[in-house]
N, C-alpha and C positions, 0 to 999 in steps of 0.2 A: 143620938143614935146609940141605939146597945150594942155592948159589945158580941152581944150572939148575931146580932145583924150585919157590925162589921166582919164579924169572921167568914158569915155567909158572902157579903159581896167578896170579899178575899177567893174563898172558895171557888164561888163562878168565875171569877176572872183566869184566874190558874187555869181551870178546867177549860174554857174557851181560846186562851193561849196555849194549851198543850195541841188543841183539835186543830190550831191554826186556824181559825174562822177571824177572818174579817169582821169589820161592824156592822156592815149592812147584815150579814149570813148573823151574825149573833142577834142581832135586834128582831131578826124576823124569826129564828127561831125560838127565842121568848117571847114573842108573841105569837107564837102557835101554843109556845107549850102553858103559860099564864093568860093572854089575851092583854098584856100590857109590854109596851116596844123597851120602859126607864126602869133600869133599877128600882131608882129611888122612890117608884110607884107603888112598887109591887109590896105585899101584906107579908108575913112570915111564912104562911102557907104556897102562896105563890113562889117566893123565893126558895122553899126546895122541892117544888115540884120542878122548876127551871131548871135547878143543880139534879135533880134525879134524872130530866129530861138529858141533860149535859153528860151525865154519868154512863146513861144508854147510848146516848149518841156515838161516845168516845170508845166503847166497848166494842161495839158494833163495828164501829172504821179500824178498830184494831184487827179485828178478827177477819177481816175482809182481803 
């Protein structure tokens, strides 16, 4: 695995531990926003549309 991929999963996980989302709430939101539930599935592209998806999400519940 690259290190650009490691620092992506790094990334998401942070971001999904900040939002407080559970695994089930994370797995189903990656797969709305990629159409794949495993990390380890997912392409580079997938992977930050997930984190972009995670990024809006987090913004959103802030502002709320």
């Amino acid at each position: 695995m690259t290190s650009e991929r490691t620092a992506a999963f790094h990334r998401i996980n942070l971001l999904a531990d900040r939002i407080g989302m559970d695994l089930e709430e994370f797995r189903f939101l990656a797969e709305q926003a990629t159409g794949k539930r495993a990390l380890v599935a997912m392409n580079d592209g997938q992977l930050e549309a997930l984190e972009k998806h995670l990024r809006d999400f987090d913004t959103k519940g802030a502002a709320a």
